[in-house]
N, C-alpha and C positions, 0 to 999 in steps of 0.2 A: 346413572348407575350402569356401569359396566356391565355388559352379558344379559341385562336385563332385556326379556322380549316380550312385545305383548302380543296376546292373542287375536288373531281377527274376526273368530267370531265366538258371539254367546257361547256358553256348555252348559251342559245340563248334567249336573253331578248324583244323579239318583240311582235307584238299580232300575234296570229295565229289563225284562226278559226279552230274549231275541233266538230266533234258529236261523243256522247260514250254510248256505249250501253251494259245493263246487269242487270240480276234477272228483267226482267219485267219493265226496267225503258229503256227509250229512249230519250238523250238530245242536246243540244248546248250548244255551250258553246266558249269561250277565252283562248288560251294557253299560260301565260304569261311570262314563264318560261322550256325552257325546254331541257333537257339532252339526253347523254345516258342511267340515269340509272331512269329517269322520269320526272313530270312535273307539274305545277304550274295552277292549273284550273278555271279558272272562270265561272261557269256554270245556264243554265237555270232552270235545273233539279236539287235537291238534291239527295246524296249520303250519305251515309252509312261508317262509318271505315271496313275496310272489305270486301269490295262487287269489283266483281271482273267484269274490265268493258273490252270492248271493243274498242279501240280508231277508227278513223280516222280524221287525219290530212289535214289540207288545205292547200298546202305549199303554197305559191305565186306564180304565175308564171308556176307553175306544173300542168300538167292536172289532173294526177290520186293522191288519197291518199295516203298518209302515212299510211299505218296501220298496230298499236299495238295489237296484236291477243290477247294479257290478260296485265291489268295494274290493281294494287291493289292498293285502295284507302287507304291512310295510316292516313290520317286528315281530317278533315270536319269541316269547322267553317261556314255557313251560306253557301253560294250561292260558297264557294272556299273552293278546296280540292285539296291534292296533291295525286298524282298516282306514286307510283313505277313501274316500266315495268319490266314481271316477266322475265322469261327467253328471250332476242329478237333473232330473226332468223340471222345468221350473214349477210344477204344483208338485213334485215333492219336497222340492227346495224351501216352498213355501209351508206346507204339513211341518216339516220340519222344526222350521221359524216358528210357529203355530204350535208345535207340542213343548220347546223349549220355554218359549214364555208363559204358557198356561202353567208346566209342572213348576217351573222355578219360582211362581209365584206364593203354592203353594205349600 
């Protein structure tokens, strides 16, 4: 199949609440998409191609966050932007791996 790409890794197609922060902007937002190598955002705040944010994730169920110490916003169309996560710590790499396969199970 032509053009056909596949993904490298798992996603988790659920909503997730999330707030991100960076350059003087502080927001919420919806995560409705999201990987090990980043995620699909739906947000209160606008962003910027570029602008380097701060995540914290709301898993379900989990007391404490998820958090993406730097994710790079790669696209911006309106009120959704996706984020790359630049280098992740390998235990949040792992939380990560870890929260994808619990929700997507359920």
């Amino acid at each position: 199949m032509a053009g056909f790409v596949m993904r490298k890794n798992q996603r988790l197609k659920k909503l997730v609440p999330v707030r991100y922060l960076g350059d003087g902007i502080a927001g919420e937002g919806i995560i409705k998409d999201l990987s090990l190598s980043g995620s699909n955002i739906t947000g209160k705040v606008l962003v910027s191609v570029g602008m380097a944010l701060e995540l914290q994730i709301f898993v379900p169920g989990d007391p404490d966050p998820l958090l993406i110490d730097r994710a790079i916003v790669k696209w911006a169309k309106g009120s959704e932007f996706g984020a790359d996560f630049d280098t992740l710590q390998p235990k949040v790499a792992e939380r990560i791996t870890k929260v994808i396969s619990t929700l997507v199970k359920t």
